[in-house]
N, C-alpha and C positions, 0 to 999 in steps of 0.2 A: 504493500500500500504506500509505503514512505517512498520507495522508488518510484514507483508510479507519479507521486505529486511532482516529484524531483523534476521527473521527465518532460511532467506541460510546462511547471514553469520553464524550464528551461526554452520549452519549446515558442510558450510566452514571451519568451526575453528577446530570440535569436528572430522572433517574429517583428516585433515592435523595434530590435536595432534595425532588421533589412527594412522597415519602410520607412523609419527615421533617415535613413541613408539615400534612400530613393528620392526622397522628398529635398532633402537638403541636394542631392547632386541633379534633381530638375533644376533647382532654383537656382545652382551654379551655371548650368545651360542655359537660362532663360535671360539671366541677367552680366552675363559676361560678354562685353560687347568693345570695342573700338572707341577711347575717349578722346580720343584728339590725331590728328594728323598735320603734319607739315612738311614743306620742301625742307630738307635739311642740307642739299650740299648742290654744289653750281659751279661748273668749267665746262668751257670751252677750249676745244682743243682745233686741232689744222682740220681734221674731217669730221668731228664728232660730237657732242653733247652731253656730257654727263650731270644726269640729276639725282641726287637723293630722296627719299623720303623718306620722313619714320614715321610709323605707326604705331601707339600707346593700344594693348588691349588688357583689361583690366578683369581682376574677376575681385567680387564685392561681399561672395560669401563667405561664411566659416570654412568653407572644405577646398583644399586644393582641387583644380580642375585640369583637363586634357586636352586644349584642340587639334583637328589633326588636319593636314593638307591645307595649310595656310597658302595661297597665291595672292600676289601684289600685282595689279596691272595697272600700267603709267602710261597717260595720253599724250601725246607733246609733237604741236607743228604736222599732224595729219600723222604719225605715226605710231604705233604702238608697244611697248616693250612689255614683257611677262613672264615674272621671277616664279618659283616655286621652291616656298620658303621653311617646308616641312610643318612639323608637331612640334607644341610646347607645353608642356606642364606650368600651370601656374598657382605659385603658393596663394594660399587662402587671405583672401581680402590686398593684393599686391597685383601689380603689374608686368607684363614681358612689352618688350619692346622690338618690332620687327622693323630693320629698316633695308631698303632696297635703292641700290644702284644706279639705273636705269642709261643704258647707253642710245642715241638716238643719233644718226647719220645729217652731215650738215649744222648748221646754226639755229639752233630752237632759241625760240623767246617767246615772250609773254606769258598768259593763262593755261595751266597742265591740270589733267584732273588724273587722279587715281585714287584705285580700288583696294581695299583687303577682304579674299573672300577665308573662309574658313568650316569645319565641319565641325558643329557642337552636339558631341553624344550623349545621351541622359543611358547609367548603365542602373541594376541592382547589382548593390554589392561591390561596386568597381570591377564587375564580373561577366554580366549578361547584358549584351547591351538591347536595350526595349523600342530606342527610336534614337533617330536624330534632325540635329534643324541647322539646314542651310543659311550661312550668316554670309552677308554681302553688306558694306558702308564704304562711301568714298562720295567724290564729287572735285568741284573745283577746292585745289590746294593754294593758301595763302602762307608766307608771301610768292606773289608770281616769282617769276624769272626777270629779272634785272641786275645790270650790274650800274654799282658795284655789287657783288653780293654781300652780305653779315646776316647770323644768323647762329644763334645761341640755343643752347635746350638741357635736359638731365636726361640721365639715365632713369628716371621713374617722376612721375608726380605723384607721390604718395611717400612719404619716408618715418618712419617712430625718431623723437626726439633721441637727441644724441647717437643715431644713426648718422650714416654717413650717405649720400646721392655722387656721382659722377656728374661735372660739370664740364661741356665742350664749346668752344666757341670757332666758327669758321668762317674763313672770308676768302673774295672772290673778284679780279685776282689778289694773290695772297699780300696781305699789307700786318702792318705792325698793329696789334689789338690792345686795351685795355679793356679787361673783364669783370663787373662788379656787379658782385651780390647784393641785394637791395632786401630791407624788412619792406613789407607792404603793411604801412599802418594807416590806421584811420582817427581822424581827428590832429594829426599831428605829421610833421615830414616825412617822408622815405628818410630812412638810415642805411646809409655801406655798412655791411656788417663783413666782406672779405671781397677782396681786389687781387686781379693776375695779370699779369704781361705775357704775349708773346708772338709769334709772326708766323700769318698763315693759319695756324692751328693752334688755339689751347687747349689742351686736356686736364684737367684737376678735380680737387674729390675738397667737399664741403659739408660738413657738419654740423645739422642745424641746434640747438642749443635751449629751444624752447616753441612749446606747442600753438600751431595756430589757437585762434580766440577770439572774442569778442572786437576786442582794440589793436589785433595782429593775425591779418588775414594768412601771411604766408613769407614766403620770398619768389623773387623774379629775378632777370636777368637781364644786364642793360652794357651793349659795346660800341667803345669807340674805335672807332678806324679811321686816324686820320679826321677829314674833314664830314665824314657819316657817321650817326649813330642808329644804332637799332634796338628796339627795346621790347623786351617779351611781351607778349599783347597780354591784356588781360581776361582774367578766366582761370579756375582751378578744376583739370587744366588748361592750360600749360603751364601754369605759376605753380609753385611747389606747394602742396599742404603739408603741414607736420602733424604727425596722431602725437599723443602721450604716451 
């Protein structure tokens, strides 16, 4: 008899984890989606084009998620380019960052649009997969193609305080930058809270030190090149949040 009870409950428990699991990993499929996009890199070369883009795709639940068969398609000047950028696991409530290349024959300028498409599986169990949902987002990419080029970003909008983000700044052709980190506050000035030199390309790693909020939306990103500046647009994202 004592085994017997042993056995529903068990059977109780193993029942209510796989739908608890089910539920939670639809809602990682439903609501894991593409938060921002931008041109991120810009040359021209004697026959060719080269344009970047990165794609922020975020996943918002408690449970790590899996997409799989990510494709990036970039429009530019009548021509088309089309990366296949694989599967990405992503940790639970954080972002991956897919960025693509894009090579395009001749002198492209102006307005480019592109695409991320991706496949989001809903499984039980991380096991059986029951269905999945076709994800497609893109459109016209800001800033266009102009030069000079500048154009600043993180490796994630989303970071836990005292966590650290990856900071890149590029320009186009390559010129000598100044890189500064900005509090975004409200009621009161922007503050530099951390500044980089360097030419062509900055790469560095920044540490934010305390939690957005009421009177401190976040930080951005603001470069000088010379006689241009460019400044992260506003929006979280592409401005960095800090959790606690």
């Amino acid at each position: 008899m004592k085994s017997t009870t042993i056995l529903k409950f068990t059977l109780l428990f193993l029942t209510v984890v796989t739908v608890v699991l089910f539920i939670l990993n639809r809602y990682s499929a439903e609501t894991t989606r593409v938060v921002y996009y931008t041109v991120s890199y810009y040359e021209l070369k004697e026959n060719e084009t080269i344009v970047g883009v990165r794609f922020y795709v975020s996943n918002p639940s408690p449970l790590a998620y899996y997409i799989l068969n990510a494709t990036a398609t970039v429009y530019a000047g009548g021509q088309v380019y089309r990366a296949s950028l694989g599967d990405a696991w992503i940790p639970a409530q954080r972002q991956v960052v897919y960025e693509v290349f894009a090579r395009f024959k001749g002198r492209v300028s102006g307005r480019i649009n592109a695409y991320l498409s991706f496949v989001k599986p809903v499984y039980i169990l991380y096991l059986f997969e029951v269905y999945t949902i076709n994800y497609t987002v893109g459109g016209p990419v800001r800033p266009g193609l102009k030069m000079p080029f500048l154009w600043a970003g993180w490796n994630t909008t989303v970071v836990n305080v005292h966590h650290c983000v990856e900071v890149e700044a590029r320009s186009y052709p390559a010129r000598r930058m100044l890189v500064m980190v900005l509090e975004d506050l409200v009621g009161s000035k922007d503050r530099i809270v951390a500044s980089y030199e360097g030419y062509g390309t900055v790469s560095e790693v920044f540490c934010p030190e305390k939690p957005s909020g009421l009177n401190f939306k976040g930080y951005y990103i603001e470069v000088v090149g010379g006689d241009v500046t460019w400044v992260q647009p506003e929006g979280y994202p592409p401005r960095l949040t800090v959790t606690p």
